[in-house]
C-alpha positions as YAML, in Angstrom:
chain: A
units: angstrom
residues:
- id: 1
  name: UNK
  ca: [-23.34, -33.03, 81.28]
- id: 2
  name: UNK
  ca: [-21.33, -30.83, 83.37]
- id: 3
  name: UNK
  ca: [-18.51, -33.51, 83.50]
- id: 4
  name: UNK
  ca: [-18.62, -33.11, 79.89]
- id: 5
  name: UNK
  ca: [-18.27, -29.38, 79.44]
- id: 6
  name: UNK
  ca: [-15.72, -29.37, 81.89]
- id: 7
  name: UNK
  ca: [-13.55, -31.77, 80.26]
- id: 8
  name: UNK
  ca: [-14.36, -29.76, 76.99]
- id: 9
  name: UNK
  ca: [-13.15, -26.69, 78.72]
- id: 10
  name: UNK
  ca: [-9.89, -28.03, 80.05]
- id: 11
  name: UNK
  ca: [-9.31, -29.73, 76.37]
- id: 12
  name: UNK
  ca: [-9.40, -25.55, 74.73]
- id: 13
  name: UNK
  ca: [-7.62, -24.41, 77.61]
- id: 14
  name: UNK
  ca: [-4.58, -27.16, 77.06]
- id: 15
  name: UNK
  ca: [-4.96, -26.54, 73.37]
- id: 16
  name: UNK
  ca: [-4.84, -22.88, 73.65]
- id: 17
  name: UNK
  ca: [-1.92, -23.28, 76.16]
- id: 18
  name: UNK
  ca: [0.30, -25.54, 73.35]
- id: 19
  name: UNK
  ca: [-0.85, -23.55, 70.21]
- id: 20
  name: UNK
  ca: [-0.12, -19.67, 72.15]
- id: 21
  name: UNK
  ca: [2.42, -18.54, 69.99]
- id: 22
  name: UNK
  ca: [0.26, -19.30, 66.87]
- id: 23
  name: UNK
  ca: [-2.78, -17.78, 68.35]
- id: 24
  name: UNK
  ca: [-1.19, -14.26, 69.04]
- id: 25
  name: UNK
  ca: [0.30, -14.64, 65.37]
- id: 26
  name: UNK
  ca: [-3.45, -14.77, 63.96]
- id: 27
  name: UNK
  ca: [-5.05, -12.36, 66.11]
- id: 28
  name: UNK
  ca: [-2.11, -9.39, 65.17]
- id: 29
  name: UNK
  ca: [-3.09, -10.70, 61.42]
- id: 30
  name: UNK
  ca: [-6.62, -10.37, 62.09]
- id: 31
  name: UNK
  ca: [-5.80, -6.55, 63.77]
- id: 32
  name: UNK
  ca: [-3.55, -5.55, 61.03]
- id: 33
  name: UNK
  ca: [-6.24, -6.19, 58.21]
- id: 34
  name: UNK
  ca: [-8.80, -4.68, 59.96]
- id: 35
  name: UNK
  ca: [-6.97, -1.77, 60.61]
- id: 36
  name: UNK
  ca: [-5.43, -1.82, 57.12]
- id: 37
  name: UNK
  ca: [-9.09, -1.69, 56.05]
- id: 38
  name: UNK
  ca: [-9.84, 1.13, 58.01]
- id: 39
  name: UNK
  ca: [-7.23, 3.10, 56.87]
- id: 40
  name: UNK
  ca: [-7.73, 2.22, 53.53]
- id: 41
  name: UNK
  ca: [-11.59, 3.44, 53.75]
- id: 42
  name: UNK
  ca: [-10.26, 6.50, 55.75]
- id: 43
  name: UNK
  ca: [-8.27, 7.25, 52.56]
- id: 44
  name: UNK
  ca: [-10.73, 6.48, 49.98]
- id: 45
  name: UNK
  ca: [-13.28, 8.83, 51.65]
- id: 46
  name: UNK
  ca: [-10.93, 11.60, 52.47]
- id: 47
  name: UNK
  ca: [-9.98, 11.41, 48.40]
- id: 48
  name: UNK
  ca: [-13.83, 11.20, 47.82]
- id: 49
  name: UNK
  ca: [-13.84, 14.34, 50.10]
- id: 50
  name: UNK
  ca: [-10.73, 16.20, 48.48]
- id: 51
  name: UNK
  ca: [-12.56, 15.35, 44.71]
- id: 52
  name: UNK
  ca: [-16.16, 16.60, 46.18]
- id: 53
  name: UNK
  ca: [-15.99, 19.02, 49.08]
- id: 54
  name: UNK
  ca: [-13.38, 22.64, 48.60]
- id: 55
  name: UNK
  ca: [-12.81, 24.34, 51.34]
- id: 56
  name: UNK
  ca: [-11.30, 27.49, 51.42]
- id: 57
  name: UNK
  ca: [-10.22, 29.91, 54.16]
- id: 58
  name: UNK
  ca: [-10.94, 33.82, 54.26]
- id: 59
  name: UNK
  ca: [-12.21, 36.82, 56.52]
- id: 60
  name: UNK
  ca: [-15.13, 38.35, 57.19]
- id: 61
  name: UNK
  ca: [-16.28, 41.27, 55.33]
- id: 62
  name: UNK
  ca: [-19.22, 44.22, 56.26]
- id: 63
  name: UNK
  ca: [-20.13, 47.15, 54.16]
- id: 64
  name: UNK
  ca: [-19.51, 50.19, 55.77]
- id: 65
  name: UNK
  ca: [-20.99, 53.97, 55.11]
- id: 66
  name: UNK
  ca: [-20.24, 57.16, 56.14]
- id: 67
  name: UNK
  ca: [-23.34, 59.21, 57.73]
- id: 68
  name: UNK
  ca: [-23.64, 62.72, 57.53]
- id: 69
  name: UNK
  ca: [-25.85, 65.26, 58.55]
- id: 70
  name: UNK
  ca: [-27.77, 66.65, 55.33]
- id: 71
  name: UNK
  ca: [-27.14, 70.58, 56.82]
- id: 72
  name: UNK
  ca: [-24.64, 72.70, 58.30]
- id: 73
  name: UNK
  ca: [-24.62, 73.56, 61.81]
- id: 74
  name: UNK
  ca: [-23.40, 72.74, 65.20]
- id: 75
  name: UNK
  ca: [-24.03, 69.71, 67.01]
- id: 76
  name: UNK
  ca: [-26.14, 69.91, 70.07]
- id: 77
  name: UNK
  ca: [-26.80, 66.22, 70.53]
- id: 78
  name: UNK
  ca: [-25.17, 62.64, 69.78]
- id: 79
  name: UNK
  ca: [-26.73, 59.86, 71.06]
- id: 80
  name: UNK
  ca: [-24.83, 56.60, 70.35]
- id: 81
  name: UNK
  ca: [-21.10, 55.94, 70.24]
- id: 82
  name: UNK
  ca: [-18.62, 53.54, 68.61]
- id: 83
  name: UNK
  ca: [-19.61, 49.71, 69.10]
- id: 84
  name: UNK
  ca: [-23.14, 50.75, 68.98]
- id: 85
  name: UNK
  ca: [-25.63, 48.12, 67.36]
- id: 86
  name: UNK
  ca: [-28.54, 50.38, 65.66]
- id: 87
  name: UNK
  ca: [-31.76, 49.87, 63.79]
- id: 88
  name: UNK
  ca: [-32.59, 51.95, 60.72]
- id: 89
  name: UNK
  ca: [-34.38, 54.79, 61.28]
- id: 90
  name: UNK
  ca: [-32.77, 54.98, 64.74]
- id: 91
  name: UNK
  ca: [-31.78, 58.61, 66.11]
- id: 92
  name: UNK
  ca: [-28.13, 59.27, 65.90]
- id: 93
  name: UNK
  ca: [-28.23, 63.06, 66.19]
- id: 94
  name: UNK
  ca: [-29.04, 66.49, 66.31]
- id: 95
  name: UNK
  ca: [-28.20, 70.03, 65.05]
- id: 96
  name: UNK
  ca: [-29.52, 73.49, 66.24]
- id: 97
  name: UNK
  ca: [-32.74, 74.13, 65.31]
- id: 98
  name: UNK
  ca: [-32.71, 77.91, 66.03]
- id: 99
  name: UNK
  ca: [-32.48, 79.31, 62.60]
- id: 100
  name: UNK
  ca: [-34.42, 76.76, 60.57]
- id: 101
  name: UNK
  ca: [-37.02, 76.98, 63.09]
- id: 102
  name: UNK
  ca: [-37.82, 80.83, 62.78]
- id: 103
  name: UNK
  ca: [-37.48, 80.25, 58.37]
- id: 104
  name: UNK
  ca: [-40.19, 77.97, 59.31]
- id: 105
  name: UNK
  ca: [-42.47, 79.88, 60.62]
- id: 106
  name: UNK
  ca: [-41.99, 82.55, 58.43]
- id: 107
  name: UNK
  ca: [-42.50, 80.64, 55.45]
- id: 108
  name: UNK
  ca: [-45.56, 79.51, 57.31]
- id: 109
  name: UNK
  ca: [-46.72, 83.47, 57.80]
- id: 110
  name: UNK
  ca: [-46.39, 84.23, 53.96]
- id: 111
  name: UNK
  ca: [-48.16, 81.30, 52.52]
- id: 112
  name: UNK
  ca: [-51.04, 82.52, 55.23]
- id: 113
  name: UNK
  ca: [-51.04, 86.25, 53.59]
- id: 114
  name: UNK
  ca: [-51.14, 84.56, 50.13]
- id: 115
  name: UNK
  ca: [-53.81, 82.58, 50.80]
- id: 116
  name: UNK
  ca: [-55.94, 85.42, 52.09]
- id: 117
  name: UNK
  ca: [-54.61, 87.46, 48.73]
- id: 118
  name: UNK
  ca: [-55.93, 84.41, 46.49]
- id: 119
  name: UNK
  ca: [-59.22, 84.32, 48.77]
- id: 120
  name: UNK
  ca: [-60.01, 87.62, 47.91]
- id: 121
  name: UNK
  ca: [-59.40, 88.01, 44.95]
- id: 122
  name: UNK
  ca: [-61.63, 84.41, 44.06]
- id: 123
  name: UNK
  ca: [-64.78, 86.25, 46.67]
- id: 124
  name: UNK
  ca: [-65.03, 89.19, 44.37]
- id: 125
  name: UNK
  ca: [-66.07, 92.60, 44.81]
- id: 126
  name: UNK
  ca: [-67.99, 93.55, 48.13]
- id: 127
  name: UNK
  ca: [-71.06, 94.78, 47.47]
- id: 128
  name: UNK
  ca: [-70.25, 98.00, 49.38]
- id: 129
  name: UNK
  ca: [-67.45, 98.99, 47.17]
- id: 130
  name: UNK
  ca: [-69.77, 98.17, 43.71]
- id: 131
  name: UNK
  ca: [-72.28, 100.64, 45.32]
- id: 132
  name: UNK
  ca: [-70.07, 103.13, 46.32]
- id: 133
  name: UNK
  ca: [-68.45, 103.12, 42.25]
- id: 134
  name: UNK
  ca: [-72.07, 103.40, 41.20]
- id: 135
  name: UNK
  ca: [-72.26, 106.74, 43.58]
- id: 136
  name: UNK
  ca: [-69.13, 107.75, 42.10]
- id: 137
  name: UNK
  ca: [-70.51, 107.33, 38.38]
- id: 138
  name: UNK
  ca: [-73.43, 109.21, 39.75]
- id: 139
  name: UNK
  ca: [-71.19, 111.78, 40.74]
- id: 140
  name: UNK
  ca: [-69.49, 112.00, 37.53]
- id: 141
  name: UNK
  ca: [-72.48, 111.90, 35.65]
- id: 142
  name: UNK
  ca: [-74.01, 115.07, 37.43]
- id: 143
  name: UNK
  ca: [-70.88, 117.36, 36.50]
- id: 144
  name: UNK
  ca: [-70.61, 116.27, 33.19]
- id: 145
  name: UNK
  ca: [-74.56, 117.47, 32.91]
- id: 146
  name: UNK
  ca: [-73.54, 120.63, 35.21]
- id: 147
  name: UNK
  ca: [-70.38, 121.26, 32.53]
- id: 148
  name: UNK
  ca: [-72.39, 120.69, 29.39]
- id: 149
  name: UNK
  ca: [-75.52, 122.97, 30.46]
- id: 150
  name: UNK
  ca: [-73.24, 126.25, 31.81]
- id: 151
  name: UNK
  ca: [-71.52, 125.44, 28.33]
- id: 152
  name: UNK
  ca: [-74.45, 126.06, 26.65]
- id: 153
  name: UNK
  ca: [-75.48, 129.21, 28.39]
- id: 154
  name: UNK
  ca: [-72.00, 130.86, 27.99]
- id: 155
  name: UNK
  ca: [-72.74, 129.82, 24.17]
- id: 156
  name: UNK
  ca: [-75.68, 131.20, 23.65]
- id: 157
  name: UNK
  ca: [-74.65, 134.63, 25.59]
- id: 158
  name: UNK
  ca: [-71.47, 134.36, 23.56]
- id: 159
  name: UNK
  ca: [-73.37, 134.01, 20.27]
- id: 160
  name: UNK
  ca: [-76.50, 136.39, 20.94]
- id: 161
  name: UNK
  ca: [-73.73, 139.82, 21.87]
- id: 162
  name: UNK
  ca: [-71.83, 138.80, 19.13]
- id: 163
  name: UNK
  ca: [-69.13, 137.95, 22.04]
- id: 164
  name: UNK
  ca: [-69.55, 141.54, 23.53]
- id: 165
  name: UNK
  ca: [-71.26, 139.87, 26.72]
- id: 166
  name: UNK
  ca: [-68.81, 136.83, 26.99]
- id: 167
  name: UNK
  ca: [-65.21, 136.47, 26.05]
- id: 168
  name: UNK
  ca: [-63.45, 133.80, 23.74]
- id: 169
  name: UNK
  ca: [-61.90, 132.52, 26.55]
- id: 170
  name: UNK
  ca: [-64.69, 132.31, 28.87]
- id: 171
  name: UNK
  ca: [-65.95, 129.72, 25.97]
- id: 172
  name: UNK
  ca: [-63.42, 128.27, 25.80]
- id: 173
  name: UNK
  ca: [-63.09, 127.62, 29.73]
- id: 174
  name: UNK
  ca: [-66.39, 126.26, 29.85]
- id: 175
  name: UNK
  ca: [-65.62, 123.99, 26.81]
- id: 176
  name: UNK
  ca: [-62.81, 122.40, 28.67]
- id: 177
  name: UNK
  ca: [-64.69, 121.60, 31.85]
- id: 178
  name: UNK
  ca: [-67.33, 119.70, 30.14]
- id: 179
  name: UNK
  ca: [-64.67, 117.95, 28.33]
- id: 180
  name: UNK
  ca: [-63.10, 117.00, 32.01]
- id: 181
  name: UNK
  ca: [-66.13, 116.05, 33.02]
- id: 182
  name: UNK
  ca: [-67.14, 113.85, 30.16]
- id: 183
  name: UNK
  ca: [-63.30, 112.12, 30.83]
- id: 184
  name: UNK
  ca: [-64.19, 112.04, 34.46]
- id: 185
  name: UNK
  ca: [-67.77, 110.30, 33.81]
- id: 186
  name: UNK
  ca: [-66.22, 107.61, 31.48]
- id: 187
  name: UNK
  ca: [-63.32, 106.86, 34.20]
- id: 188
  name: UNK
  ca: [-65.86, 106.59, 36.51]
- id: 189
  name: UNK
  ca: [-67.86, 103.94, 34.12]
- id: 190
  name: UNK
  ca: [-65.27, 101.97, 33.38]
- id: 191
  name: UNK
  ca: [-64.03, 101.67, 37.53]
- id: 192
  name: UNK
  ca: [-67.64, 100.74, 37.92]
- id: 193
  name: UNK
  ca: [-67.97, 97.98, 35.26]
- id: 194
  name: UNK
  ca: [-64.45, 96.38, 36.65]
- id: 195
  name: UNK
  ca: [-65.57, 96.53, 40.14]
- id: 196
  name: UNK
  ca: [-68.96, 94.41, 39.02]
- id: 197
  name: UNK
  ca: [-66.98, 92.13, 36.76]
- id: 198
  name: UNK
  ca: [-64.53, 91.02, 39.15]
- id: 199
  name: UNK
  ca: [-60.66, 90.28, 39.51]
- id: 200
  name: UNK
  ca: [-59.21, 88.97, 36.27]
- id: 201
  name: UNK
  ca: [-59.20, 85.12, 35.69]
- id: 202
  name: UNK
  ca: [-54.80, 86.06, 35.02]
- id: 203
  name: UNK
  ca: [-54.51, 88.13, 38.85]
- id: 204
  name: UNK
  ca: [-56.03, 84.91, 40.16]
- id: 205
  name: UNK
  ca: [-53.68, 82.44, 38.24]
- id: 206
  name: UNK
  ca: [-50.80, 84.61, 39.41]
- id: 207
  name: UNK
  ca: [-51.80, 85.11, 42.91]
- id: 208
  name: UNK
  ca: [-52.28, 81.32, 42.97]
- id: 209
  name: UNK
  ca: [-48.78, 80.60, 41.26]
- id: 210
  name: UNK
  ca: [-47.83, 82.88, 44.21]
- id: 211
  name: UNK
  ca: [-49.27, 81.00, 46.89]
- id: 212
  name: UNK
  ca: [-48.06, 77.37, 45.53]
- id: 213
  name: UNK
  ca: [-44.24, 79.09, 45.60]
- id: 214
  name: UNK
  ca: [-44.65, 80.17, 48.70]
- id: 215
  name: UNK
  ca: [-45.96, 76.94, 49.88]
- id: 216
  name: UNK
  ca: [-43.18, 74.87, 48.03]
- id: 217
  name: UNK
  ca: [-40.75, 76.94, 50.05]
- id: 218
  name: UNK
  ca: [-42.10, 76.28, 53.51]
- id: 219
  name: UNK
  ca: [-41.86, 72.59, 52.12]
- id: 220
  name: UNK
  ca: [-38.78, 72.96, 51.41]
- id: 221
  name: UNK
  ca: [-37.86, 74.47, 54.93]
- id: 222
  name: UNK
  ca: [-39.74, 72.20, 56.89]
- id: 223
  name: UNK
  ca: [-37.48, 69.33, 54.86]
- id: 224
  name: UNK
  ca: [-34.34, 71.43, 56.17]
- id: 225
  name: UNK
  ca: [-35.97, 70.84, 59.30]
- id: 226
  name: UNK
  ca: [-36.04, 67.51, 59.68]
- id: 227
  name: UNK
  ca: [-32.33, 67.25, 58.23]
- id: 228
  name: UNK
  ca: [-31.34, 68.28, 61.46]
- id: 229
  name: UNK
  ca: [-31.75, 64.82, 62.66]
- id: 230
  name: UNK
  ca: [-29.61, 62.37, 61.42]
- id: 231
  name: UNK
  ca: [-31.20, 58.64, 61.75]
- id: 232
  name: UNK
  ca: [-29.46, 55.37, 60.77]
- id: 233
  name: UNK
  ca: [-29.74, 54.60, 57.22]
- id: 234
  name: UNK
  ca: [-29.68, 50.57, 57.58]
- id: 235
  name: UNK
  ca: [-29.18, 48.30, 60.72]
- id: 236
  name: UNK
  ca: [-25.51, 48.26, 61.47]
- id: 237
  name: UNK
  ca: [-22.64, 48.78, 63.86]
- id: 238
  name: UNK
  ca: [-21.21, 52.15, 64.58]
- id: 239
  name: UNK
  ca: [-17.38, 51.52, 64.06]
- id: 240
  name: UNK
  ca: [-16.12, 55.09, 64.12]
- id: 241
  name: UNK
  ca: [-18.05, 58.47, 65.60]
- id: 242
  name: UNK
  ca: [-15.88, 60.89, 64.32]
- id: 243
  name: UNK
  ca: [-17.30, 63.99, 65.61]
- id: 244
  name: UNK
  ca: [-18.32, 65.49, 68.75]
- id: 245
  name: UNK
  ca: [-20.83, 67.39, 70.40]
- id: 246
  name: UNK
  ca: [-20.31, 71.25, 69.34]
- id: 247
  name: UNK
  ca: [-18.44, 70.41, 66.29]
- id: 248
  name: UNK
  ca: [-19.76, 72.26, 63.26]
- id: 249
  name: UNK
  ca: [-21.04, 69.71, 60.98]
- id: 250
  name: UNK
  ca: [-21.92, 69.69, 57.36]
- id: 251
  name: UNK
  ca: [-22.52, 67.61, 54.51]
- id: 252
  name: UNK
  ca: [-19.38, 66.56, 53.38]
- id: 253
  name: UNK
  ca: [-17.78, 65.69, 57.00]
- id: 254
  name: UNK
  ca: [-18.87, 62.62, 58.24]
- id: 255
  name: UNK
  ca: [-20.26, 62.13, 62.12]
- id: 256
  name: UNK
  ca: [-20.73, 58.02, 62.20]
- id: 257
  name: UNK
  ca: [-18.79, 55.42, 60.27]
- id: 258
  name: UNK
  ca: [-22.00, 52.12, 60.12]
- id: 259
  name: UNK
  ca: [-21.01, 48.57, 59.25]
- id: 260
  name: UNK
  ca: [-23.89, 47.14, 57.57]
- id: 261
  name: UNK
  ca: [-25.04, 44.09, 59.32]
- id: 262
  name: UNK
  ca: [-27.94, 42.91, 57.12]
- id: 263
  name: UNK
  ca: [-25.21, 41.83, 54.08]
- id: 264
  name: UNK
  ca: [-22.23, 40.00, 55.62]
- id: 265
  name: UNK
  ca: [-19.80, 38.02, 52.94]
- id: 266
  name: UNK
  ca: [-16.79, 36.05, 53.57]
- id: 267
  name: UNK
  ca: [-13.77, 37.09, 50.98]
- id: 268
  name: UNK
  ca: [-11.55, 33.57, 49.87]
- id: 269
  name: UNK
  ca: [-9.23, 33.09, 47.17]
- id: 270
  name: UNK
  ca: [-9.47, 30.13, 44.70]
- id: 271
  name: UNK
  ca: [-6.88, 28.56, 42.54]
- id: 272
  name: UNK
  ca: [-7.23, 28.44, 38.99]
- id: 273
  name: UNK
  ca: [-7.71, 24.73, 38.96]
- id: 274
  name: UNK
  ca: [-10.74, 25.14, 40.97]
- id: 275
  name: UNK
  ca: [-12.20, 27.95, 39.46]
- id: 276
  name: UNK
  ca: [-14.35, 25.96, 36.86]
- id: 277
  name: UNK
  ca: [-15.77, 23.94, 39.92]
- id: 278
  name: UNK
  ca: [-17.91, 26.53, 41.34]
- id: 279
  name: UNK
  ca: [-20.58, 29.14, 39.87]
- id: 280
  name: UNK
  ca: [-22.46, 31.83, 41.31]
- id: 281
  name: UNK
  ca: [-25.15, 30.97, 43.19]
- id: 282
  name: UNK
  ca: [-23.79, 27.90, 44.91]
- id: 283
  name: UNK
  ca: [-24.70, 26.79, 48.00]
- id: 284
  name: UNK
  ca: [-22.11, 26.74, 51.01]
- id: 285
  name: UNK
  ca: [-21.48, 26.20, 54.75]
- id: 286
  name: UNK
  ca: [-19.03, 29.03, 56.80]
- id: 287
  name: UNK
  ca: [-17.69, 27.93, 60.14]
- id: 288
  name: UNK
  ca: [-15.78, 30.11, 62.33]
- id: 289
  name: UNK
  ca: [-13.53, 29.39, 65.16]
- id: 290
  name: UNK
  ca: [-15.95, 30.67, 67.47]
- id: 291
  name: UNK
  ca: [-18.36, 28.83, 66.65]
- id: 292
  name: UNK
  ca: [-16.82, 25.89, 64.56]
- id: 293
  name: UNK
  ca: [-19.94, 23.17, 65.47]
- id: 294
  name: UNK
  ca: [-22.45, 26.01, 64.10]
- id: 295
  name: UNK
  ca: [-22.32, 26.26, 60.03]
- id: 296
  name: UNK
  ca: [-23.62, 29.17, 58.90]
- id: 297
  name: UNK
  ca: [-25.57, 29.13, 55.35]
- id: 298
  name: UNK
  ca: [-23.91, 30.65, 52.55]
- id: 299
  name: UNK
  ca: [-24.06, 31.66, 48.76]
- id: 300
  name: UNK
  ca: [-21.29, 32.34, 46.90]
- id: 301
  name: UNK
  ca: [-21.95, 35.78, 45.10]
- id: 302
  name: UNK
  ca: [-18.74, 37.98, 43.16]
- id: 303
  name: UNK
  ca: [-16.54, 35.98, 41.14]
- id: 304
  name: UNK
  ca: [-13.25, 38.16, 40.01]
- id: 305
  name: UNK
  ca: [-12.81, 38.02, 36.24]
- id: 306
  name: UNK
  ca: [-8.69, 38.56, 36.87]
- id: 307
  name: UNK
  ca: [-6.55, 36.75, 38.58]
- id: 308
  name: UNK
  ca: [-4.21, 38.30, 41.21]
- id: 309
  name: UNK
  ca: [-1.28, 37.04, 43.47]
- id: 310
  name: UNK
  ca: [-1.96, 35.40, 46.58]
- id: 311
  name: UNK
  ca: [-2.77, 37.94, 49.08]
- id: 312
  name: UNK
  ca: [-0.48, 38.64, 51.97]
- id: 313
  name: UNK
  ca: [-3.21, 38.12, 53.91]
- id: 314
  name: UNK
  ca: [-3.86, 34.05, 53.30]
- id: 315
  name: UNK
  ca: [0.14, 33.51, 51.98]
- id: 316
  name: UNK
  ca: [2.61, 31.03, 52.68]
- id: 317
  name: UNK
  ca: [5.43, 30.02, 51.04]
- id: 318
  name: UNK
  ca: [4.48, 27.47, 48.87]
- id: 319
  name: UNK
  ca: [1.43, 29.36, 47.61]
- id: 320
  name: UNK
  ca: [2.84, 32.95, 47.76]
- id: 321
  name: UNK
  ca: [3.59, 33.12, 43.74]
- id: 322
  name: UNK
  ca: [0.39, 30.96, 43.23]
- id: 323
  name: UNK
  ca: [-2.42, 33.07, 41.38]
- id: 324
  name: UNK
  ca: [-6.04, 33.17, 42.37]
- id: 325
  name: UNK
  ca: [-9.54, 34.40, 42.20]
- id: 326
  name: UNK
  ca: [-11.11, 36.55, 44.38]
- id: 327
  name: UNK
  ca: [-14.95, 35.26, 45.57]
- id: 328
  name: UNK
  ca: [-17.41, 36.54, 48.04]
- id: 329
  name: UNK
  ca: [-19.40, 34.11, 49.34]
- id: 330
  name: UNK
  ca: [-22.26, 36.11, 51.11]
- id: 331
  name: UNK
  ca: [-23.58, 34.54, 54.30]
- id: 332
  name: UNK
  ca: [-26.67, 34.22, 56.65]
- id: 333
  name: UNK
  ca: [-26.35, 35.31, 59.86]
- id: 334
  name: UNK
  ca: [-29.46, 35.86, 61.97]
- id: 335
  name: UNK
  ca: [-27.94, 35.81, 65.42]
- id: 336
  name: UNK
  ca: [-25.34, 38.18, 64.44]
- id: 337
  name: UNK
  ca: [-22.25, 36.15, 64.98]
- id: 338
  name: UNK
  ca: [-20.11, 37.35, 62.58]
- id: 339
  name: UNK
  ca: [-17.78, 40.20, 63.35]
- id: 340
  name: UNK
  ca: [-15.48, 42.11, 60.97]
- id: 341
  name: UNK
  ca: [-12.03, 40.60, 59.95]
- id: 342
  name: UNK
  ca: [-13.04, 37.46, 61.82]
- id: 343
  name: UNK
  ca: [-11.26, 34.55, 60.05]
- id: 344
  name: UNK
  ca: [-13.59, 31.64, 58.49]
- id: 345
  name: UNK
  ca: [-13.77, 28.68, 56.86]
- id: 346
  name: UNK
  ca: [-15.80, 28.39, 53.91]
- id: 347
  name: UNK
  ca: [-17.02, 24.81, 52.89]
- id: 348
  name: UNK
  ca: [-18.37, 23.96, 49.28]
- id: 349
  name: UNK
  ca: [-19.59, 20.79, 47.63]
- id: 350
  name: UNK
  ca: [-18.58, 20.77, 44.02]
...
């Protein structure tokens, strides 16, 4: 047997040896059609890719605010500073407290006198000052009875001399006293019958409409109040502080410049033949350079309605006079990878 193989081995190895030239011919055939077949799948699927797959190229894009202080005073504190990564509701800031701190508590001081004014006036009368009207009434009551009775004894005298004993004008003095009196004695009444009924239901509306204006304004100074911290609107990066502990601030100047983290979106320009291929809401990948093995997940958002030359930004000479659609393609980053201006590539299956 192993004669055998042997002499089978030696017979390939002589054929092999008188046939060499044609064997090298066949197996540079057999490369070049494999190879041709390679390249011709490599071309089918890169024009499978090219008919199914866009990819565009852009930069990232942040929204950025301007945060102010809501009042107008100086700066006595700043506590983060450009490159800053903040949470909303974080402390950026604060202004002198001095002033709004004493309108405070003097707000505070007249809603506490109202409320005592309101109080009282709801409690009633005292029962002290009801009995000392009655006394007064009593009071009133006894020279009205004096008046009238030394009226009618200068009267009589008056009429029994035939007004020999007692003058006209004597009468006529005593006539005006008990007419006093009698005014006297009705005052008296009448301050005794308001100081049993009570305040009037309208002084206790007022004095209430009092007290709720003087408690919207400490409301509205303790709000001034707390304006005098300024706090991150959104999470965000601080790309700009602008101002500087001491400066005066006020509404209008801005202190922080925040790029708002939680809404990143990648900005790419599409040609006009493409345009009808893609829709908001579509699904897409965004690579970076960075991290180029780490897609990010994206959705394309703004469309432009009006075409506009190829931006200087993304331009080259064959595309430079080539018109194109702006679209945002908003994008997913939890690990905040992203950073401003960063150039990506954005990846869409059509």
């Amino acid at each position: 047997m192993k004669r055998h193989l042997k002499e089978w081995g030696q017979s390939c190895k002589d054929w092999l040896q008188a046939h060499k030239k044609k064997v090298a011919i066949g197996v540079v055939i057999l490369l070049a059609i494999i190879g041709g077949g390679a390249y011709y799948s490599h071309y089918r699927w890169e024009a499978y890719i090219a008919d199914h797959r866009l990819v565009l190229q852009g930069n990232v894009n942040y929204r950025e605010v301007n945060v102010a202080f809501h009042g107008s005073e100086r700066i006595t504190e700043l506590a983060v500073d450009a490159g800053a990564t903040v949470k909303k509701g974080q402390l950026l800031g604060k202004l002198n407290t001095q002033e709004l701190t004493l309108a405070v508590q003097q707000a505070k001081d007249n809603v506490a006198a109202q409320e005592s004014v309101v109080a009282k006036l709801k409690a009633g009368n005292r029962t002290e000052d009801i009995n000392q009207s009655a006394a007064q009434v009593n009071s009133a009551q006894a020279d009205a009875n004096y008046a009238a009775q030394d009226f009618a004894r200068i009267q009589n005298a008056y009429t029994a001399s035939g007004g020999k004993s007692v003058s006209k004008q004597d009468l006529d003095q005593a006539q005006s006293k008990v007419q006093v009196a009698n005014a006297k004695l009705e005052a008296a009444q009448q301050a005794y019958q308001l100081m049993v009924a009570g305040p009037r239901q309208e002084d206790i509306t007022q004095a209430e409409a009092q007290l709720a204006a003087a408690k919207s304004e400490l409301a509205k100074e303790e709000f001034l109040l707390t304006q005098s911290t300024l706090v991150a609107p959104e999470d965000g990066v601080i790309t700009q502080r602008l101002l500087q502990v001491g400066d005066m601030a006020t509404p209008s100047t801005p202190v922080f410049k925040l790029a708002l983290t939680h809404q990143k979106w990648v900005r790419v320009y599409v040609d006009e033949k493409d345009l009808g291929k893609i829709h908001s809401g579509m699904k897409a990948q965004v690579t970076t350079d960075t991290y180029p093995n780490s897609p990010l997940e994206g959705t394309i958002g703004y469309i432009a309605s009006v075409a506009e030359f190829t931006p200087k930004s993304v331009e080259t000479k064959e595309v430079r006079t080539s018109m194109v659609y702006e679209v945002r393609v908003y994008v997913n980053d939890p690990h905040n990878e992203l950073r401003l201006g960063m150039p990506a590539t954005v990846t869409i299956d059509i």
